[in-house]
N, CA, C and O atoms as a GROMACS GRO file, in nm:
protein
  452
    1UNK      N    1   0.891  -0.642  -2.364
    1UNK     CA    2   0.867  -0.782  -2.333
    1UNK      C    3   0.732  -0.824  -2.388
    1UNK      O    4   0.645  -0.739  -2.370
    2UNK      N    5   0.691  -0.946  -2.458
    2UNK     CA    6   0.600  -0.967  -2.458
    2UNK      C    7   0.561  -1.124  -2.397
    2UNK      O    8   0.656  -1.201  -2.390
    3UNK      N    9   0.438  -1.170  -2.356
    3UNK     CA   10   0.439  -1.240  -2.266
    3UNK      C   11   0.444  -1.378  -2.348
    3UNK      O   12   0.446  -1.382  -2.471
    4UNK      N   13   0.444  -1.496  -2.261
    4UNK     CA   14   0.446  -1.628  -2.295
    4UNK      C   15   0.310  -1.653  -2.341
    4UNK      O   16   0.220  -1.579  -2.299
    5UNK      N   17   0.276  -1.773  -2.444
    5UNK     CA   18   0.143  -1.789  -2.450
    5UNK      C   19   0.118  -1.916  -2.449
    5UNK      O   20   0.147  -1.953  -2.562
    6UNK      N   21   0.084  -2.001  -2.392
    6UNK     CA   22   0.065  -2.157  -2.408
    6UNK      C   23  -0.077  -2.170  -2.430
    6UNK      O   24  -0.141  -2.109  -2.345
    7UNK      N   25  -0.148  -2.230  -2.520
    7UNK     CA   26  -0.267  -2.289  -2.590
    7UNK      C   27  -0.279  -2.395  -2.569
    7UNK      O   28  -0.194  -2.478  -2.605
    8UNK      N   29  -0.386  -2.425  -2.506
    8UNK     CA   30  -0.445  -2.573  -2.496
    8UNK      C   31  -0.567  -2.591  -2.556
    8UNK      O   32  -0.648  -2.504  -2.523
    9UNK      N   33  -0.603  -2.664  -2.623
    9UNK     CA   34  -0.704  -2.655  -2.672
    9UNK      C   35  -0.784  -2.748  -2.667
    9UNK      O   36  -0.769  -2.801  -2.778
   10UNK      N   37  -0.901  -2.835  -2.584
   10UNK     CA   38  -0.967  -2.944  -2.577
   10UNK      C   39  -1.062  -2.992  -2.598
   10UNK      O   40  -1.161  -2.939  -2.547
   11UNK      N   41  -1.079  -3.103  -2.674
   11UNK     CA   42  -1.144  -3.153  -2.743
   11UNK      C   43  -1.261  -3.246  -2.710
   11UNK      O   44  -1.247  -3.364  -2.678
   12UNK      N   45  -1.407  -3.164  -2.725
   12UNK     CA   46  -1.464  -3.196  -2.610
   12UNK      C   47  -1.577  -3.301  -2.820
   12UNK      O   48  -1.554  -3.296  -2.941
   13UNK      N   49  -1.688  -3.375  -2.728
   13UNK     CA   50  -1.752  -3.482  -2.775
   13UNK      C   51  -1.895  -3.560  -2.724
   13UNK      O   52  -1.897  -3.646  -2.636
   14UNK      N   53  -1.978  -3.525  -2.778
   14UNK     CA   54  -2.108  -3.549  -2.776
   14UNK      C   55  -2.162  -3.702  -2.818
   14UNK      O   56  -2.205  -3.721  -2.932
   15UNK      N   57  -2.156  -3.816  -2.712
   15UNK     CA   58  -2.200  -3.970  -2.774
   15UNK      C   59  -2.340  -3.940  -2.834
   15UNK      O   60  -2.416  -3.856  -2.785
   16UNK      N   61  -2.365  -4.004  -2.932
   16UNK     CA   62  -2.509  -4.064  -3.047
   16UNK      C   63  -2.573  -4.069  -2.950
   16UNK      O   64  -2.658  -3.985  -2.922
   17UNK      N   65  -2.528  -4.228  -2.834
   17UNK     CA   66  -2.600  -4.300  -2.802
   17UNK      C   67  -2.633  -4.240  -2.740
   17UNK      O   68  -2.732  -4.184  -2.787
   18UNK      N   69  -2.598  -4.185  -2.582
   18UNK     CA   70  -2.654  -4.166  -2.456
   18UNK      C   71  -2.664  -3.988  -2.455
   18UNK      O   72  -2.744  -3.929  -2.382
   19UNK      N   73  -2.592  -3.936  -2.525
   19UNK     CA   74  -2.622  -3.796  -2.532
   19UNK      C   75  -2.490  -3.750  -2.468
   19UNK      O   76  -2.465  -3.632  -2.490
   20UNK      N   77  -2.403  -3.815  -2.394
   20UNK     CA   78  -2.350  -3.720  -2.300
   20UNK      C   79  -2.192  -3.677  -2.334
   20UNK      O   80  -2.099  -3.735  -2.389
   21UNK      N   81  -2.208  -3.567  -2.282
   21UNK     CA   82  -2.074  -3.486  -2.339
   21UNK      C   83  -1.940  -3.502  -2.256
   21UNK      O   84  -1.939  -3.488  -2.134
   22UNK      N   85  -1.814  -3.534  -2.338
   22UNK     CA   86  -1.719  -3.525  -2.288
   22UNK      C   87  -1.563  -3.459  -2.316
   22UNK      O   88  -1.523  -3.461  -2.432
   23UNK      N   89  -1.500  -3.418  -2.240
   23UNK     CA   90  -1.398  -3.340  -2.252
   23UNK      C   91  -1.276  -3.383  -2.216
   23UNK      O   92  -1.261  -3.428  -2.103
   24UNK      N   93  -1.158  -3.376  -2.316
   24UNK     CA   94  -1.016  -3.382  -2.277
   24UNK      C   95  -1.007  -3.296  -2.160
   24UNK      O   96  -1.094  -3.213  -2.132
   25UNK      N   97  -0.882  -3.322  -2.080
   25UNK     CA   98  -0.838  -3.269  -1.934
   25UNK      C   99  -0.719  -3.163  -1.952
   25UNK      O  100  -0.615  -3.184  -2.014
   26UNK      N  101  -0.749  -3.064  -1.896
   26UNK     CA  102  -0.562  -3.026  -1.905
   26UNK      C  103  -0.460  -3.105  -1.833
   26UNK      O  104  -0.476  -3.194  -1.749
   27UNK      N  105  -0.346  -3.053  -1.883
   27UNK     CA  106  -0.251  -3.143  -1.853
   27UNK      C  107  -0.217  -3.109  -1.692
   27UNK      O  108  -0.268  -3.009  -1.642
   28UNK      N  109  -0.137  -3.186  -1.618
   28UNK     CA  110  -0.150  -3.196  -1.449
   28UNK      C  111   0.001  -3.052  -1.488
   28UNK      O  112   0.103  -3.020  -1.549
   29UNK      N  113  -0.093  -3.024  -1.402
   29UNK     CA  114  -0.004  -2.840  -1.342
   29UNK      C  115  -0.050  -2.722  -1.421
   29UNK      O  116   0.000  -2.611  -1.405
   30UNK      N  117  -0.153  -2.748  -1.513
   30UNK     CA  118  -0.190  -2.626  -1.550
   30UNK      C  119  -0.325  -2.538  -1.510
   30UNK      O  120  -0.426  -2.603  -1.482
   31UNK      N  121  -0.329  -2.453  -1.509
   31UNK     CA  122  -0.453  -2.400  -1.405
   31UNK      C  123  -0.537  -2.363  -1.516
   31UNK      O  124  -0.502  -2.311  -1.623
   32UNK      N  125  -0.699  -2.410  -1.460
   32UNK     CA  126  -0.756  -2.306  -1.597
   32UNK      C  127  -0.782  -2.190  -1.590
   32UNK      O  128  -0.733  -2.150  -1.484
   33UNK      N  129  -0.839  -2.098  -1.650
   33UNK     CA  130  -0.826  -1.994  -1.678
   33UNK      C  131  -0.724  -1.903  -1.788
   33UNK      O  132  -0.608  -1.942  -1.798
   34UNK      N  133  -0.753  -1.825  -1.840
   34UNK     CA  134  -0.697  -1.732  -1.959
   34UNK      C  135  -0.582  -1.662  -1.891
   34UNK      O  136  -0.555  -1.571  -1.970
   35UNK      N  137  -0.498  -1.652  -1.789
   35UNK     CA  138  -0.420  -1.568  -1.709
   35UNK      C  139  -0.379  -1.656  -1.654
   35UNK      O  140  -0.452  -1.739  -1.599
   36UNK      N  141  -0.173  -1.663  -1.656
   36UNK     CA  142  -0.115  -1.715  -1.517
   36UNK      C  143  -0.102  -1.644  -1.416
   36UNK      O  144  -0.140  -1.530  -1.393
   37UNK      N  145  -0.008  -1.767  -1.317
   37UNK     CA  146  -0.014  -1.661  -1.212
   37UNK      C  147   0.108  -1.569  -1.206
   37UNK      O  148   0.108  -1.474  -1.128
   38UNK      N  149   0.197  -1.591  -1.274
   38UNK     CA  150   0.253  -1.438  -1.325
   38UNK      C  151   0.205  -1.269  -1.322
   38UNK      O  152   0.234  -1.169  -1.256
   39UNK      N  153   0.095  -1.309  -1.461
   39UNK     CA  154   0.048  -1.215  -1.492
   39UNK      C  155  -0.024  -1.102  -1.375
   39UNK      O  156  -0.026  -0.980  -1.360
   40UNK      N  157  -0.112  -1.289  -1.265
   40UNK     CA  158  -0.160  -1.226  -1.218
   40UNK      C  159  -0.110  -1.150  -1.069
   40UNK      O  160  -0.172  -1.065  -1.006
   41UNK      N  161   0.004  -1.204  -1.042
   41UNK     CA  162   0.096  -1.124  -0.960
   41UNK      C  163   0.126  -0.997  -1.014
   41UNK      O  164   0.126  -0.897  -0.942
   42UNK      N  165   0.140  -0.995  -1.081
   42UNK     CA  166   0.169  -0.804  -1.120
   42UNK      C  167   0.074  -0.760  -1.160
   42UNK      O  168   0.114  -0.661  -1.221
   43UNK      N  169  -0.080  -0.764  -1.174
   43UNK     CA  170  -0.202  -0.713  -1.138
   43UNK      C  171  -0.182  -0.700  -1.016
   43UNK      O  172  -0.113  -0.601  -0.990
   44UNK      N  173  -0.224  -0.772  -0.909
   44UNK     CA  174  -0.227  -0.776  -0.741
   44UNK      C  175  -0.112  -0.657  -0.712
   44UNK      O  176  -0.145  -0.554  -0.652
   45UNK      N  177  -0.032  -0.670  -0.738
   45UNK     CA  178   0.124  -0.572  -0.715
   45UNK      C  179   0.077  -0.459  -0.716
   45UNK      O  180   0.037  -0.392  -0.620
   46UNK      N  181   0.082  -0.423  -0.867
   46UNK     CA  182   0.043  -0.316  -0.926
   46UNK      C  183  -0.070  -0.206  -0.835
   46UNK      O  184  -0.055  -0.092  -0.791
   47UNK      N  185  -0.205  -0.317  -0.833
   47UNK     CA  186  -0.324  -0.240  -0.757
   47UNK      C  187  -0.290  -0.256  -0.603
   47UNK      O  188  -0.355  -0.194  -0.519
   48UNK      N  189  -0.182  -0.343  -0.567
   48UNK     CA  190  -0.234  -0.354  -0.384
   48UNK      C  191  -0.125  -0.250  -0.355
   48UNK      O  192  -0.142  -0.133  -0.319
   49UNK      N  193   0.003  -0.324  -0.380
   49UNK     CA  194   0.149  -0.208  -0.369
   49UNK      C  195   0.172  -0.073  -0.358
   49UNK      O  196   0.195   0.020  -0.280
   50UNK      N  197   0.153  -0.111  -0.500
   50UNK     CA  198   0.159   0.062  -0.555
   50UNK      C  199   0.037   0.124  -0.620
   50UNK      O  200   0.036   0.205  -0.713
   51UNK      N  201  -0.060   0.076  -0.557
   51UNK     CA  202  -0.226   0.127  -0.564
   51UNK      C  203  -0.219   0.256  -0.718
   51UNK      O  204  -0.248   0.373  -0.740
   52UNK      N  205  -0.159   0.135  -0.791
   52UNK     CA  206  -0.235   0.180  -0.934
   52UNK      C  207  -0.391   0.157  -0.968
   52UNK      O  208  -0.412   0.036  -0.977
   53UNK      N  209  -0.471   0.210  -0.984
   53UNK     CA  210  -0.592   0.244  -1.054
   53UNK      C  211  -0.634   0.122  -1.158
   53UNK      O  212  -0.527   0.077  -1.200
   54UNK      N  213  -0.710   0.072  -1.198
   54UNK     CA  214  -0.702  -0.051  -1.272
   54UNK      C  215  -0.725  -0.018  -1.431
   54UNK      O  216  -0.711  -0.102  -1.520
   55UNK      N  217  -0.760   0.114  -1.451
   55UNK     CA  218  -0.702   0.151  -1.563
   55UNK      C  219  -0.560   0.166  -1.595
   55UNK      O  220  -0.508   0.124  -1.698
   56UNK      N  221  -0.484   0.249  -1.469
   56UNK     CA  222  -0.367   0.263  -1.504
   56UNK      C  223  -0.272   0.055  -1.501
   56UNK      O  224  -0.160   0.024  -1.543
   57UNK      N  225  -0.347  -0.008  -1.456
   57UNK     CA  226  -0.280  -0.125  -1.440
   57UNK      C  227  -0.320  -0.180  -1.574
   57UNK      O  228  -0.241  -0.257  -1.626
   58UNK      N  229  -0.454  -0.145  -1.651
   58UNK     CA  230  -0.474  -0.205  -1.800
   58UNK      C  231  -0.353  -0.161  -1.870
   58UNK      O  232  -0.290  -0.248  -1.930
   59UNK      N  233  -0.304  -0.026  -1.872
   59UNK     CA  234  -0.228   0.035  -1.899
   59UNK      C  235  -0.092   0.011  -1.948
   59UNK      O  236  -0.038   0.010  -2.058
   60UNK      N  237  -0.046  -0.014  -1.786
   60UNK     CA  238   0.099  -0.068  -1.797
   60UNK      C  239   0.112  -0.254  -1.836
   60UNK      O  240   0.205  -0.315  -1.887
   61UNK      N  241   0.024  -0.287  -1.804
   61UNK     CA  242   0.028  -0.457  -1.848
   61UNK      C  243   0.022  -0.410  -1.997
   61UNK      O  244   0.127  -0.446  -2.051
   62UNK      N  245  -0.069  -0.335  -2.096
   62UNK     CA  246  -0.059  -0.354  -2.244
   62UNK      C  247   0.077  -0.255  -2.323
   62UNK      O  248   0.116  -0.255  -2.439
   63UNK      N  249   0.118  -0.186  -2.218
   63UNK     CA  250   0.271  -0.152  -2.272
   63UNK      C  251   0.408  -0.206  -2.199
   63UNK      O  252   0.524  -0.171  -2.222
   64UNK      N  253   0.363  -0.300  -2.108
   64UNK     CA  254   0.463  -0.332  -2.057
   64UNK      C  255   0.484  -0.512  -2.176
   64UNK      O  256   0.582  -0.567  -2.224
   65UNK      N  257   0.367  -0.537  -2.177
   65UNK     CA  258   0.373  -0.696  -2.216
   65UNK      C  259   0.256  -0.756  -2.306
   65UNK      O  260   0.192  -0.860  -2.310
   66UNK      N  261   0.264  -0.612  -2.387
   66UNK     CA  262   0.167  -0.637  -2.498
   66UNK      C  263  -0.003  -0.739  -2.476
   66UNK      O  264  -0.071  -0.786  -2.568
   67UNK      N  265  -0.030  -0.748  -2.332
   67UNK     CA  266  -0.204  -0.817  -2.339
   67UNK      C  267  -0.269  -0.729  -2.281
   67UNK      O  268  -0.242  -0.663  -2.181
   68UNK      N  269  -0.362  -0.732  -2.353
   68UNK     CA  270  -0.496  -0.650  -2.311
   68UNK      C  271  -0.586  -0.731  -2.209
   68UNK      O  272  -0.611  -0.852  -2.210
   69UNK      N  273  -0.629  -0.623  -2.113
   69UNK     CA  274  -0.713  -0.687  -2.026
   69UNK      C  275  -0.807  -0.594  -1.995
   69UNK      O  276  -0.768  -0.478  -1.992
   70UNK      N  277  -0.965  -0.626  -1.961
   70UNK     CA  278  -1.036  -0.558  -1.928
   70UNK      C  279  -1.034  -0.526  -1.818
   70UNK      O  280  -0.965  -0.590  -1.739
   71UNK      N  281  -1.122  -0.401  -1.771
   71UNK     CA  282  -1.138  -0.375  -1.620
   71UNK      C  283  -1.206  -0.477  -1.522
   71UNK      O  284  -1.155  -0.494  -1.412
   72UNK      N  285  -1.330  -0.553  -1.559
   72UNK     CA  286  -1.339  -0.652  -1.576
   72UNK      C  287  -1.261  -0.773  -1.501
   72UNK      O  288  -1.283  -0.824  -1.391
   73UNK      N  289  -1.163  -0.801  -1.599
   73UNK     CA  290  -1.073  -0.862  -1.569
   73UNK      C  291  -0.932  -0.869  -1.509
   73UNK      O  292  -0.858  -0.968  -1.506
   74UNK      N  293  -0.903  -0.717  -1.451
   74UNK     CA  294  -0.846  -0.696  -1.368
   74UNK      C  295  -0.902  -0.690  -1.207
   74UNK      O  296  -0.828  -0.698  -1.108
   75UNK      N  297  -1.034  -0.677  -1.204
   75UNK     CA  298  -1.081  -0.698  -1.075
   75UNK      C  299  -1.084  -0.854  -1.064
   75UNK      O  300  -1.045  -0.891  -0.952
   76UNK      N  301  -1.128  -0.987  -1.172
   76UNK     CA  302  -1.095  -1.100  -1.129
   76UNK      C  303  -0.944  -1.142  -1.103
   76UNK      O  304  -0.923  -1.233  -1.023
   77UNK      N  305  -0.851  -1.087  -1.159
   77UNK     CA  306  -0.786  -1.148  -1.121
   77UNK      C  307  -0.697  -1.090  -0.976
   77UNK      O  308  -0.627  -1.172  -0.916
   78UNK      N  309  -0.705  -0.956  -0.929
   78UNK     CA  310  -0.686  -0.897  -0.764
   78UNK      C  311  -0.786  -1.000  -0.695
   78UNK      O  312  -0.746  -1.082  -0.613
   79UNK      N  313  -0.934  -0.989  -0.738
   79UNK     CA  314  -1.008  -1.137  -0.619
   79UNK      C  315  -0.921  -1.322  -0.626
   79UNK      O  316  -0.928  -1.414  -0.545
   80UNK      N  317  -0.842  -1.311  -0.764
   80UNK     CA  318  -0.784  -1.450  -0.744
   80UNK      C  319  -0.650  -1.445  -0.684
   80UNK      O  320  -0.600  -1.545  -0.632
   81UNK      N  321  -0.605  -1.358  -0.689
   81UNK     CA  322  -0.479  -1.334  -0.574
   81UNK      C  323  -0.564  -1.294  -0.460
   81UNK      O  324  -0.471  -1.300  -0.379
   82UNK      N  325  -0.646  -1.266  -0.400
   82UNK     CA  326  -0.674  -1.252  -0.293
   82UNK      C  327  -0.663  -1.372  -0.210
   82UNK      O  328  -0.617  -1.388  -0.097
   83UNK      N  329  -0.715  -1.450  -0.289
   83UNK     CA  330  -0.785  -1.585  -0.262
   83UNK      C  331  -0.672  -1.662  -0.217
   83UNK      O  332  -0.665  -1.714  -0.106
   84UNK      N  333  -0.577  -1.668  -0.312
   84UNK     CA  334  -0.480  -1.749  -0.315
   84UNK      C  335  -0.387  -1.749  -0.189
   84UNK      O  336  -0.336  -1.839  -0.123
   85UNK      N  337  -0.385  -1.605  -0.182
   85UNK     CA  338  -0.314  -1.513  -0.056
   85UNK      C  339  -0.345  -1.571   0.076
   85UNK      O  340  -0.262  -1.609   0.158
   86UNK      N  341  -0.501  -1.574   0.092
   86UNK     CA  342  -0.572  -1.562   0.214
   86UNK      C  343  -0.491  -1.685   0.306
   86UNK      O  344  -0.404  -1.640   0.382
   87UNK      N  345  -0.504  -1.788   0.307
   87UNK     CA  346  -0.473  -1.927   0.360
   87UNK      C  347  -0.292  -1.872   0.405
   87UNK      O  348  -0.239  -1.898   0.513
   88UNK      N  349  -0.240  -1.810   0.314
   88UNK     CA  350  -0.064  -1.809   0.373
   88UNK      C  351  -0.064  -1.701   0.468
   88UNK      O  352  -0.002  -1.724   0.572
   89UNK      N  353  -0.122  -1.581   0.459
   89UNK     CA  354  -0.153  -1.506   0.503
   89UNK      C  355  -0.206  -1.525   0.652
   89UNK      O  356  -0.142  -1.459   0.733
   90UNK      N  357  -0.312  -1.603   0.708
   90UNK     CA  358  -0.356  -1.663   0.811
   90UNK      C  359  -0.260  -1.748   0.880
   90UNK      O  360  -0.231  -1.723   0.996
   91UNK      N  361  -0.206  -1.852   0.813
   91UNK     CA  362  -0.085  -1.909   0.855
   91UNK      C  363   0.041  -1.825   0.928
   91UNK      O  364   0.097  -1.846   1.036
   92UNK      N  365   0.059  -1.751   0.855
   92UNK     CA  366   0.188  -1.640   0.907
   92UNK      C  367   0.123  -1.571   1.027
   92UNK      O  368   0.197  -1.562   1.125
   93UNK      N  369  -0.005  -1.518   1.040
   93UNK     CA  370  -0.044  -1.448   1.156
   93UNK      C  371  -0.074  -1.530   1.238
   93UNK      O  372  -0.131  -1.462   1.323
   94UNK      N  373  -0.074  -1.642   1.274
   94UNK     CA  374  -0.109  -1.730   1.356
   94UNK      C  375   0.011  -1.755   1.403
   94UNK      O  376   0.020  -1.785   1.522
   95UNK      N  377   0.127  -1.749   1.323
   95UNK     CA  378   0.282  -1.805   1.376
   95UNK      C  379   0.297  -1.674   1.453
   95UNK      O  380   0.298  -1.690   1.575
   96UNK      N  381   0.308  -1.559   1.412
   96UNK     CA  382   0.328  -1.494   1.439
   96UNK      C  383   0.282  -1.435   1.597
   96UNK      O  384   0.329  -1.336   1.652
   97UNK      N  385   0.163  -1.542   1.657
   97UNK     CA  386   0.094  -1.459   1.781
   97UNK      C  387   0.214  -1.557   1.864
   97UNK      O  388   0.206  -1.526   1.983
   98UNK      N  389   0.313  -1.656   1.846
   98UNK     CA  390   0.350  -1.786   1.916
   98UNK      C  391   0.537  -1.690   1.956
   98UNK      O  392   0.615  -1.725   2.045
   99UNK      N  393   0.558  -1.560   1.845
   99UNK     CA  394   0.672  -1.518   1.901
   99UNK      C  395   0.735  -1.387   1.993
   99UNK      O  396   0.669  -1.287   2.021
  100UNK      N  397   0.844  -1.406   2.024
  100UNK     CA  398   0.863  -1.292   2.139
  100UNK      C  399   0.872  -1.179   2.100
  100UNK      O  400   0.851  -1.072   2.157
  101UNK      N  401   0.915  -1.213   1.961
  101UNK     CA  402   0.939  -1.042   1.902
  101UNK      C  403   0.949  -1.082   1.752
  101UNK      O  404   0.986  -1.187   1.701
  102UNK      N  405   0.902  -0.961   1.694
  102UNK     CA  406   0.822  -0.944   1.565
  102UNK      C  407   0.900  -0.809   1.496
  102UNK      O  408   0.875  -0.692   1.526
  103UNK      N  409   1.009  -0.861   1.389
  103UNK     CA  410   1.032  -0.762   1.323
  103UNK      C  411   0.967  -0.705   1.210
  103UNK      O  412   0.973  -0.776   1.109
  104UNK      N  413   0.894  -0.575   1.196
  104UNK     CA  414   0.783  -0.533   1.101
  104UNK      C  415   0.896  -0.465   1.007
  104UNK      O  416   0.822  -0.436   0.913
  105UNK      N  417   1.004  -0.428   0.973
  105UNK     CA  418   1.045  -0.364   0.890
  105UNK      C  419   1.086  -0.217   0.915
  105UNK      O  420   1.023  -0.141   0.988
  106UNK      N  421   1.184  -0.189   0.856
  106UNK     CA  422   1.191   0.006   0.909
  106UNK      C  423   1.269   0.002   1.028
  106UNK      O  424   1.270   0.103   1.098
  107UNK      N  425   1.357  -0.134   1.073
  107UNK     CA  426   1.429  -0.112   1.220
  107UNK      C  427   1.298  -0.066   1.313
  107UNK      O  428   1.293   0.042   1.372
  108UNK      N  429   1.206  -0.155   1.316
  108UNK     CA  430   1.110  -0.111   1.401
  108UNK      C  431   1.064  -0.260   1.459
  108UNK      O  432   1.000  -0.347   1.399
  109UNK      N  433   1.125  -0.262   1.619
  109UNK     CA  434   1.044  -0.412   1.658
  109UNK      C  435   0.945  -0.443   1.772
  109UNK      O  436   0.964  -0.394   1.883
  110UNK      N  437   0.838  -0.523   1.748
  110UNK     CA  438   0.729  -0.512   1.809
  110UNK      C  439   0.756  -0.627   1.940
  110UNK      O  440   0.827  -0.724   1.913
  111UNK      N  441   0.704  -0.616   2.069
  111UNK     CA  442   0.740  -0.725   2.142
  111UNK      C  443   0.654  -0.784   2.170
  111UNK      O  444   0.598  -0.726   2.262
  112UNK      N  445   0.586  -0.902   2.135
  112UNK     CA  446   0.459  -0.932   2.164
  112UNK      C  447   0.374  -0.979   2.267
  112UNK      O  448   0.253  -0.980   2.291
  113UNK      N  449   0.520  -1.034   2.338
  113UNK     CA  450   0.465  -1.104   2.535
  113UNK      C  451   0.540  -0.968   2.629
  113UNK      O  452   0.532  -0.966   2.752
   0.00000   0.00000   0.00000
């Protein structure tokens, strides 16, 4: 597989008069940064899941889908899934204190009142 690549490229501009610089916008729904969130779901996976090593995750991302990524840049992007995570994550444990019973998985159920 190799991955999708969309290029944006914007075209930024310096006025004579007043000095000040300005920049085209991306278009509405695209995030900035060099990495979707694809990619960066199977970083997060990779290292949280199945606690691959972030070499071994440079690894399999450049033979799985031909991009190179630094180590570097595998730790930003586990902190941007973190991030992203955090808020749904809180939400669910908060629902979660409101029920009688809590199935964790494994035929194993927790009763919480």
């Amino acid at each position: 597989m190799k991955a999708m690549v969309h290029e944006y490229q914007l075209h930024s501009l310096c006025c004579d008069g007043c000095k000040k610089m300005t920049r085209a916008e991306l278009p509405v729904g695209v995030r900035e940064g060099q990495f979707g969130p694809r990619l960066q779901a199977i970083v997060a996976v990779c290292s949280g899941a199945y606690r691959l090593s972030k070499r071994a995750t440079e690894q399999l991302v450049q033979d799985f889908f031909g991009v190179e990524l630094s180590l570097g840049t595998i730790a930003n992007l586990e902190h941007g899934a973190s991030e992203a995570l955090a808020r749904p994550f809180e939400e669910v444990a908060q629902a979660i204190q409101h029920e009688p019973v809590v199935h964790t998985g494994r035929d194993r159920v927790v009763r919480t009142q």
